[in-house]
N, C-alpha and C positions, 0 to 999 in steps of 0.2 A: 327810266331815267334818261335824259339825255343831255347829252356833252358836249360845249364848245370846242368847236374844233381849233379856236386857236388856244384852249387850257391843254390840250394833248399834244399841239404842236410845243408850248412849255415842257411840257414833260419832259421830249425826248430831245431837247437841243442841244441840251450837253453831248448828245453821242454824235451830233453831227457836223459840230461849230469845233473850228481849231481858232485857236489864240495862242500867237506868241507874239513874247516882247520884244525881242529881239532876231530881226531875219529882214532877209534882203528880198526882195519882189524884181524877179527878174523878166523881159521882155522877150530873150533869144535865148538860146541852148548856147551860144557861147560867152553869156554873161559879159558881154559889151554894153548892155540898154539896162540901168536901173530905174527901174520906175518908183521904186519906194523904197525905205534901209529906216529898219525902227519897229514900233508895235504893229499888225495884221492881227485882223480875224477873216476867217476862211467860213464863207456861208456853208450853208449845206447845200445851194445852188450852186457852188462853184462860184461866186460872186465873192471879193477880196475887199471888205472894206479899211480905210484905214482911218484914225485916229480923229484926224479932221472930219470926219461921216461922210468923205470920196468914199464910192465903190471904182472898182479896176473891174474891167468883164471879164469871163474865164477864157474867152477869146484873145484878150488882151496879154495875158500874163502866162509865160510859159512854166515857171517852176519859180517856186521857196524855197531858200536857204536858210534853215534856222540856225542862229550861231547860236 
């Protein structure tokens, strides 16, 4: 038998995809540069999309704050 590899990559994304509704996308470690404030999903590449289907790079974005 053999298996689509992107039906296995369905399987497992819930264990690697975050989603929150609410949290801040921040640019610096001293939270001066917001780049997004709202819904995020968090790829399993590190890749940050938001709501309007922008990605942010993991480069780009130093830490989330989920309120």
């Amino acid at each position: 038998m053999v298996v689509a590899p992107e039906s296995i990559w369905e399987m497992f994304e819930d264990l690697f995809v975050r989603e929150y509704e609410n949290a801040v996308v921040y640019a610096d470690f001293d939270r001066e540069t917001v780049l997004h404030e709202g819904e995020v999903r968090v790829l399993a590449n590190g890749w940050v999309e938001l709501p309007t289907g922008r990605v942010l790079s993991p480069e780009s974005v130093h830490h989330i704050d989920a309120k």
